[in-house]
N, C-alpha and C positions, 0 to 999 in steps of 0.2 A: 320379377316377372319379365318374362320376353314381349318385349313388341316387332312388330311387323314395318320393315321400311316399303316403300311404293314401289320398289324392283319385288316383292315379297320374300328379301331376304330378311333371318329372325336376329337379331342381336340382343345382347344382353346391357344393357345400359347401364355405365360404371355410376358406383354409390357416391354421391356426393358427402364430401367430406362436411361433419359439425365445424361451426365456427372454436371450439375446443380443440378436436384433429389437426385443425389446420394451426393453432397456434402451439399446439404442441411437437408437428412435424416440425413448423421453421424454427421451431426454441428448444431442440430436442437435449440437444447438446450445453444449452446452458442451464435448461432445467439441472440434468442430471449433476455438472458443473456443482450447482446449489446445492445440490443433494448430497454431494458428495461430503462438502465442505460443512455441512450441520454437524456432525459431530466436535470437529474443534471450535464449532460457535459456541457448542454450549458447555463441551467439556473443560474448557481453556480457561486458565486462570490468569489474570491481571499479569500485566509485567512490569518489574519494579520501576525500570528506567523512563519512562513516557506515561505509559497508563498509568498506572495507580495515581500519579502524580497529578493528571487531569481530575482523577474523581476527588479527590483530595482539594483540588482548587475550586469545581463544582458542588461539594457541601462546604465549601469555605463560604462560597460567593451566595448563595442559600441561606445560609444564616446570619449573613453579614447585607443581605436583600439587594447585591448589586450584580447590573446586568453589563457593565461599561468595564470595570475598572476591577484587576480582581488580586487576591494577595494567597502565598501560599502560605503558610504557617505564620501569616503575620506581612510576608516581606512579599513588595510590590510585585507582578508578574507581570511583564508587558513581551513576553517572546512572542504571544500570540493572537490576532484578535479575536472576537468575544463567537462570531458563529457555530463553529464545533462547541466549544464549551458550553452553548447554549443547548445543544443536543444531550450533552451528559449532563444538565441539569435535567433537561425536558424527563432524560429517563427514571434521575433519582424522584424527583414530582410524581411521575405515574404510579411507580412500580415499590416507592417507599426504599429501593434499593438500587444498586446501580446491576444492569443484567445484560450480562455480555453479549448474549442474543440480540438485545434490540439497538446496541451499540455496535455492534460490528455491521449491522444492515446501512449503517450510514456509510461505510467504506463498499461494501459488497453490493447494496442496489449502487451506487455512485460506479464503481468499475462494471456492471453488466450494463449498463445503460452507455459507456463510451465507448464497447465495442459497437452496440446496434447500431451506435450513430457514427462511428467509421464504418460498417457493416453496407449502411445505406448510401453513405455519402460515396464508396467505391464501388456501388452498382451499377453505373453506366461505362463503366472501365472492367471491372473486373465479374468473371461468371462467380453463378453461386458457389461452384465446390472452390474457388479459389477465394474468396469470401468469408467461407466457411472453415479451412486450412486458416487464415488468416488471424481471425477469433479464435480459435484451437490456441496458435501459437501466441498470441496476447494475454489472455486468458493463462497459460501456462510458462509463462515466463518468471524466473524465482521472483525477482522484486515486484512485480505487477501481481502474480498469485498472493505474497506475504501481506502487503499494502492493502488488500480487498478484504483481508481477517483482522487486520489489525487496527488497535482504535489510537488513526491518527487521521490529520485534517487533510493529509498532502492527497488522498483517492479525489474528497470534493474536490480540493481546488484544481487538479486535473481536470474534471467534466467541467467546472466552470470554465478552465482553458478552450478546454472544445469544443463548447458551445458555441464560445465570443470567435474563435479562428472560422468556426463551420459558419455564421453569421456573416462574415467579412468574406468570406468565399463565395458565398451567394448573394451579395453587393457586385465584388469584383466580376462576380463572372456574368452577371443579368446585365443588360442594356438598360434598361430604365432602373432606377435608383428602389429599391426593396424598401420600403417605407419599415414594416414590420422588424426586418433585421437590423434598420438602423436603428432602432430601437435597443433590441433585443442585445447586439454587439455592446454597448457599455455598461447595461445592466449587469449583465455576465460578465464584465472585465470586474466589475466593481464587485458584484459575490465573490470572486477569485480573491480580490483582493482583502476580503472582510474574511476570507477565508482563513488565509496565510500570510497574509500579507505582501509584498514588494513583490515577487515573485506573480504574485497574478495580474501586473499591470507590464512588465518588463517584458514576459516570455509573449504574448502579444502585439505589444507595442515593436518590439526589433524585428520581430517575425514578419508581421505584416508590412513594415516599410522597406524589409531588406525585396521583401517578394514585390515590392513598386517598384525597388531602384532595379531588378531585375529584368521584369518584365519594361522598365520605360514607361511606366506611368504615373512616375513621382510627383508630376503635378497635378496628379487626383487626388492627394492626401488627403486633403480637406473635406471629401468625399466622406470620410471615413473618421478624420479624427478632425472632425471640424467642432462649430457649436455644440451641438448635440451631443456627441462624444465627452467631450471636455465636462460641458454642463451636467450633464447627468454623473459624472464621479466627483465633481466639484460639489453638488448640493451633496450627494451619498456621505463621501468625505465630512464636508462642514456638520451634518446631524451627529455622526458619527463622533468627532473629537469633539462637539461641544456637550456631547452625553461624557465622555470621559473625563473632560475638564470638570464638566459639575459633579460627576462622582470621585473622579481621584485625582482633583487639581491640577495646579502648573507645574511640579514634579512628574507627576505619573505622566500625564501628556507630552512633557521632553521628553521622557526616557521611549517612550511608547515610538513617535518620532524621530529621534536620534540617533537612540542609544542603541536601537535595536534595529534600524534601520542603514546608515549611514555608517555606524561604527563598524556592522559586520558586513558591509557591501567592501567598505577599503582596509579595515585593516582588522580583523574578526578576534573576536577574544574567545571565541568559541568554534570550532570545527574548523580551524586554519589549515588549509592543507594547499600544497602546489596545484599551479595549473595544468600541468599533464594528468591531474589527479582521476579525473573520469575517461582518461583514454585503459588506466588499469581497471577501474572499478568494472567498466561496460562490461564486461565476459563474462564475470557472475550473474551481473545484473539482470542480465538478459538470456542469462544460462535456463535449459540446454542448447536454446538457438540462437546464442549470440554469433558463431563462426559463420551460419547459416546466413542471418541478417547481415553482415559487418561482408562477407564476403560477398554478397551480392549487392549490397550500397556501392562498394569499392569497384565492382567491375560497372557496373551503370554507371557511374561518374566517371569509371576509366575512358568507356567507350561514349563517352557523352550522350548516351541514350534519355536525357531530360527531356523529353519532347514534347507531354502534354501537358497543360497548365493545370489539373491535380498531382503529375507529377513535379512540378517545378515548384509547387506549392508546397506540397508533403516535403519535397527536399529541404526547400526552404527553412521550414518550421525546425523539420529535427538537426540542421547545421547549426544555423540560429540560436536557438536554447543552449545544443551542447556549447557553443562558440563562449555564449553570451554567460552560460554559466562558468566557463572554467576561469573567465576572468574576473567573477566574484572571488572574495577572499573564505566566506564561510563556506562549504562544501563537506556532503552527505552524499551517500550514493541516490540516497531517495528523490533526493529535489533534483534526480534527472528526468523523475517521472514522466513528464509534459510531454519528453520527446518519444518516448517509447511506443507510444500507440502509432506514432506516424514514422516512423522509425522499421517498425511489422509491417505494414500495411504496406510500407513504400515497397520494403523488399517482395512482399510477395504479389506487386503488381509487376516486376520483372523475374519472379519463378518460372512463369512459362517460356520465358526467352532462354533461360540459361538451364533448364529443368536436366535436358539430355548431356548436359558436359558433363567429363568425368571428375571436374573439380567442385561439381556441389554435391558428389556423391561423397569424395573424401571429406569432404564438410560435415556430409549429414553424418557419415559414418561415427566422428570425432563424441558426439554426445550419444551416438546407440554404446558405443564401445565403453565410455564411463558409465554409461546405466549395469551394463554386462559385470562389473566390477564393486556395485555399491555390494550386494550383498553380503563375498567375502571379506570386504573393508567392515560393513556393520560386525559382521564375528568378531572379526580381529578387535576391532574398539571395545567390544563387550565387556574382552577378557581383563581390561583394566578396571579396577576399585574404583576409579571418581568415575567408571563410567556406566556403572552397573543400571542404569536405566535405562537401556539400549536392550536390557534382557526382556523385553517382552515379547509374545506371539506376535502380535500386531506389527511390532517394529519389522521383525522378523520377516513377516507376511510383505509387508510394501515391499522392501528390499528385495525381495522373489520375486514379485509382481516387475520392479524396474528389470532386473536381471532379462527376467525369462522374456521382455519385450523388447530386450535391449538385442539379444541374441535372433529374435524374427524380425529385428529391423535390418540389422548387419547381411541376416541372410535371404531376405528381400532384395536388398542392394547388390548381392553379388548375382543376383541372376541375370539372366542373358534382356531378358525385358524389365529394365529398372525401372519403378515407379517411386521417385520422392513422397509424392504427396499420399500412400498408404506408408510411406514409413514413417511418415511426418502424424499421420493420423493413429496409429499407431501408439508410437511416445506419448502422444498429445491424451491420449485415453490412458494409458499404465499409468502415466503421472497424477492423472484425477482419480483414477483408483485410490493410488498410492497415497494419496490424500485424505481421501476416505478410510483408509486402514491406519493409517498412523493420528487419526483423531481416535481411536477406541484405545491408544495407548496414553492418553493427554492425561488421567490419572494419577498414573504409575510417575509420570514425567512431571506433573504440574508443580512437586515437591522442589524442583529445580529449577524452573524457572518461573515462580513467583510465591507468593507470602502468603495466599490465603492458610494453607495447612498448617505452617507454619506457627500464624497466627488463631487456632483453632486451638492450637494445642498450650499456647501460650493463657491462651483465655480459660482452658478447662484447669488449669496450674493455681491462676489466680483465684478461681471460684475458690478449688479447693483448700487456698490457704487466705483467702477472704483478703484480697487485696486488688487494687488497682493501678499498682504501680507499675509502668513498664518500663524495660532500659533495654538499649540494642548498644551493641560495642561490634563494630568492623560489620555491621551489615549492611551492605551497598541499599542507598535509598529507602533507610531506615526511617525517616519521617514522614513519609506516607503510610506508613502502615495503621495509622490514627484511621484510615479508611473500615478497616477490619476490627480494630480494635475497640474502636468507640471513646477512644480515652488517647492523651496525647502520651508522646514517647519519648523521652531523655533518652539525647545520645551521648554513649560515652565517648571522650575523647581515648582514654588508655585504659589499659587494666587496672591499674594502679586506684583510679578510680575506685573501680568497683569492687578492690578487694579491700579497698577500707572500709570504715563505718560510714561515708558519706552514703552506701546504697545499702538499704536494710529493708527486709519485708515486700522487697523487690524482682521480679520477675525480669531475667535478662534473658536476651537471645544474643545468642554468637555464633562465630564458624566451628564447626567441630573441630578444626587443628588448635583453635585456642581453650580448649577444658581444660588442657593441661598446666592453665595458668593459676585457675581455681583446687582448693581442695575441696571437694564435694563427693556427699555420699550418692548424690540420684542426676542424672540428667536424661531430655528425653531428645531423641535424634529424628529431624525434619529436613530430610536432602542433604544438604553440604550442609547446615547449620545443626545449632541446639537450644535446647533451653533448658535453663538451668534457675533453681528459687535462690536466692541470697536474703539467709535471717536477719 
C-alpha cells in the first residue's frame, strides 16, 4: 500500500526483509558453497590412507570401552589425541555405522565458521564486497576446500587456532583487560591442543609474542600468558595424561609424550622433509590464488605498508607459523593450515591498493589461463587405460565449466576497464560449481580411491563360497579394511605365500597387474585391484 508523507507526496514503502531473507542475503554464497559440496559428502567413499584407518581405531576403542588410550589392530596409537576420534565414535554410537555425511560436518561446519569469524573480525578494515571476495578465495583455495570434506582433525584445530588468536586480539587491542577473553584464550589454545596436538599450543604461543616483541609491548606478556593461561592448560593437561596413564599406562603416556612429540619436532621418523619445504608446497596449496596472495604479501612488505595493528597482526601470525613450521622437522602440506586464513585475508586487505596495477592482472591472469587449459588436459588423460575414470559426463562437465570461466576471466581482464574482483568472483563461482559436478562423478571414481566396492564384492565371493577368510597381498592399507569387512584380514607378505597351501578356502584381493601370479579360472575386477577365491 502507498502512504501519504506531510508534503502529500505518495511513496511506496520498501518490504522489510524476514529474519530468513536477511540471513540468507549475508550467507548466500556459503549456503550455496554447502550445497554445492553435498554430493561428495555423501557420495564419497573412505580413503584408505587416514580415514578408514580412524574408523578402524574408533570400533577398536568401542569395543575395547576406552576413551584415552587407543590401539589399532592391537598396536598402541598415540599420533593423535582422543578429540576427533571421539567424533567418529560419537558417529558409529548414533548411526550403528560410520556415515560420511555426519563426519565430514566436523571438518565443513569447523571451516564455514573460520571464515565468518575472519569475515567479522576484518569489518572495521575491510567493506563488505572486499570481505566477501575474501571468503570466496578462502573457501576456494585447493588445501582449504580438500580439508573442509575431508575427515581429518587439522580444519578443528585451525578454528581452535582462531578463536584463541581472535581472543588475544581483543585483549591486545582493549584498554582495560577483557575478563571473557581471558578466559576464552587458553580454553581454545587447549582444544587446539587436544585436538592435534603441539601444533595448537606452538602456532599461538610464537605468534602472539613475536606480535609483542613487535609492537614493544613484551612486557605485557604476563597479560596474556600469565596464571590464568598456564593454569587453565596445566589442569586440562594433568586430567588429560592422567585418564591416559589409567587407561594405557607409563608406555602409552611416554610414547604419547615423546615419542610423538619431541621425536618429530627434532628429528621426525615420519614426513622428514627440508626446511624450504613449504616455500614449494605454498602454490598448490593455495592454488588458484597463491600468485594472487604470495604477490601481494610480497609487495606490502616490499613497500612496508604494515601499518595497522590488524594488519601487523595478520602479518604476524602467517610469517610466524610458516617460519616456525619450516623449522619443524615432520612436515605436510596440511599442517600449514593456521596460516592460510590470515594469509587471504591479509592479502586482500591490500587488493584495493594494488587492484589497478598491471602486475595483479598478470597474476590473476596465471590461474584463469590454467582453468582455460584443464579441459583439453582431462581428454588427453582420459585417453590412458589407468585412467579410464576420468570418462565420465560430470568429469567432463567441471572441466567445461573451469574452461569456459577461465576464458571470461582472461577476457574481462583484457578490457580497457579491468575489474579483478569480478574475475576473482568469477573463478570463485566456476570452481564451486565444479565441485558440485564432479561429486555426481564420486561413483564411477570411488573404485579408485577407496575400499568400500572393493570390499562389497569381496563379501558377496565369501557368501557365496561360505567362508570368512580374508587375505589382501600389495594392497595399500590393507588392514583397515576390517572396517567394511566385519572380520579381520591377513596380509600377505609375498605371493609365494599365497600360492601355497598355507591360504585355502580364502578370499584375496590384489592389484590387477599381479593375477598373473595366480593360475585361476575366475577373478572379479574393482578399480586397479581384484579379487580372486583361493581353494
Amino acid at each position: 500500500m502507498f502512504q501519504v508523507l506531510k508534503n502529500g507526496l505518495f511513496y511506496k514503502p520498501e518490504k522489510k526483509l524476514s529474519m530468513a531473507a536477511k540471513f540468507f542475503e549475508k550467507n548466500a554464497y556459503y549456503i550455496v558453497f554447502c550445497l554445492a559440496l553435498l554430493p561428495i559428502l555423501v557420495l564419497r567413499d573412505f580413503t584408505p590412507t587416514n580415514e578408514l584407518r580412524y574408523l578402524s581405531i574408533a570400533d577398536e576403542a568401542l569395543r575395547n570401552h576406552t576413551f584415552f588410550s587407543f590401539t589399532n589392530h592391537g598396536e598402541p596409537y598415540t599420533d593423535k589425541p582422543p578429540l576427533y576420534l571421539w567424533f567418529v565414535m560419537l558417529s558409529k554410537w548414533l548411526f550403528n555405522s560410520h556415515q560420511m555425511l555426519f563426519l565430514s560436518l566436523v571438518s565443513l561446519i569447523p571451516a564455514i565458521a573460520i571464515v565468518k569469524i575472519m569475515d567479522k573480525w576484518t569489518e572495521p578494515e575491510l567493506g563488505e564486497n572486499n570481505r566477501n571476495i575474501a571468503g570466496m578465495m578462502l573457501l576456494t583455495s585447493a588445501f582449504f576446500t580438500g580439508l573442509a570434506v575431508t575427515l581429518r582433525m587439522d580444519m578443528l584445530m585451525c578454528l581452535f587456532i582462531v578463536l584463541a588468536l581472535r581472543s588475544f586480539y581483543q585483549m591486545a587491542t582493549t584498554p582495560q583487560l577483557d575478563k571473557k577473553a581471558s578466559w576464552l584464550f587458553p580454553i581454545y589454545i587447549f582444544l587446539a591442543i587436544f585436538t592435534k596436538g603441539p601444533v595448537g599450543l606452538l602456532v599461538p604461543l610464537c605468534s602472539t609474542v613475536v606480535f609483542l616483541l613487535w609492537t614493544r609491548k613484551i612486557k605485557q606478556i604476563g597479560k596474556y600468558w600469565g596464571w590464568r593461561t598456564w593454569g587453565v592448560l596445566l589442569v586440562g593437561c594433568i586430567i588429560w595424561f592422567s585418564a591416559v596413564f589409567l587407561e594405557g599406562g607409563k608406555d602409552y603416556l611416554n610414547n604419547l609424550l615423546f615419542h610423538q612429540t619431541l621425536d618429530r619436532a627434532v628429528n621426525s621418523f615420519r614426513h622428514q622433509e627440508p626446511f624450504y619445504y613449504y616455500c614449494k608446497t605454498i602454490w598448490y596449496s593455495l592454488a588458484p590464488w597463491s600468485f594472487l596472495v604470495v604477490g601481494l604479501l610480497v609487495a606490502a612488505l616490499g613497500k612496508r605498508l604494515i601499518l595497522t595493528q590488524l594488519q601487523r597482526f595478520y602479518c604476524t601470525v602467517a610469517l610466524t607459523t610458516f617460519i616456525v613450521l619450516s623449522l619443524i622437522s615432520s612436515k605436510l602440506e596440511i599442517y600449514m593450515l593456521p596460516a592460510f586464513p590470515f594469509m587471504v585475508y591479509l592479502a586482500v586487505l591490500y587488493l584495493p591498493r594494488f587492484k589497478d596495477k598491471v602486475w595483479i592482472n598478470i597474476l590473476f591472469a596465471i590461474p584463469a589461463a590454467l582453468f582455460v587449459i584443464v579441459l583439453p588436459t582431462v581428454i588427453f588423460l582420459s585417453l590412458f587405460s589407468d585412467l579410464t575414470y576420468l570418462r565420465h559426463w560430470a568429469v567432463y562437465a567441471a572441466a567445461a565449466i573451469l574452461a569456459a570461466s577461465g576464458l571470461m576471466a582472461l577476457h574481462n581482464i583484457s578490457r580497457l576497464q579491468k575489474d579483478v574482483y569480478v574475475g576473482i568472483r568469477m573463478l570463485a563461482i566456476s570452481f564451486t560449481c565444479t565441485l558440485y559436478m564432479l561429486g555426481w562423478a564420486l561413483p564411477s571414481i570411488n573404485p579408485w580411491i577407496g575400499y568400500k566396492d572393493l570390499c562389497q564384492t569381496a563379501q558377496n565371493i565369501a557368501e557365496r563360497k561360505e567362508t570368512t577368510n580374508f587375505a589382501a597381498w600389495n594392497v595399500r592399507r590393507a588392514e583397515n579394511i576390517d572396517v567394511y569387512l566385519g572380520n579381520p584380514v591377513q596380509i600377505i607378505p609375498d605371493s609365494e605365500e599365497a600360492k601355497t597351501h598355507l591360504l585355502h578356502n580364502t578370499v584375496l584381493m590384489l592389484p590387477v597387474s599381479h593375477l598373473s601370479s595366480f593360475e585361476i579360472k575366475e577373478s572379479w575386477t574393482v578399480g586397479k585391484y581384484a579379487v580372486i577365491f583361493l581353494e
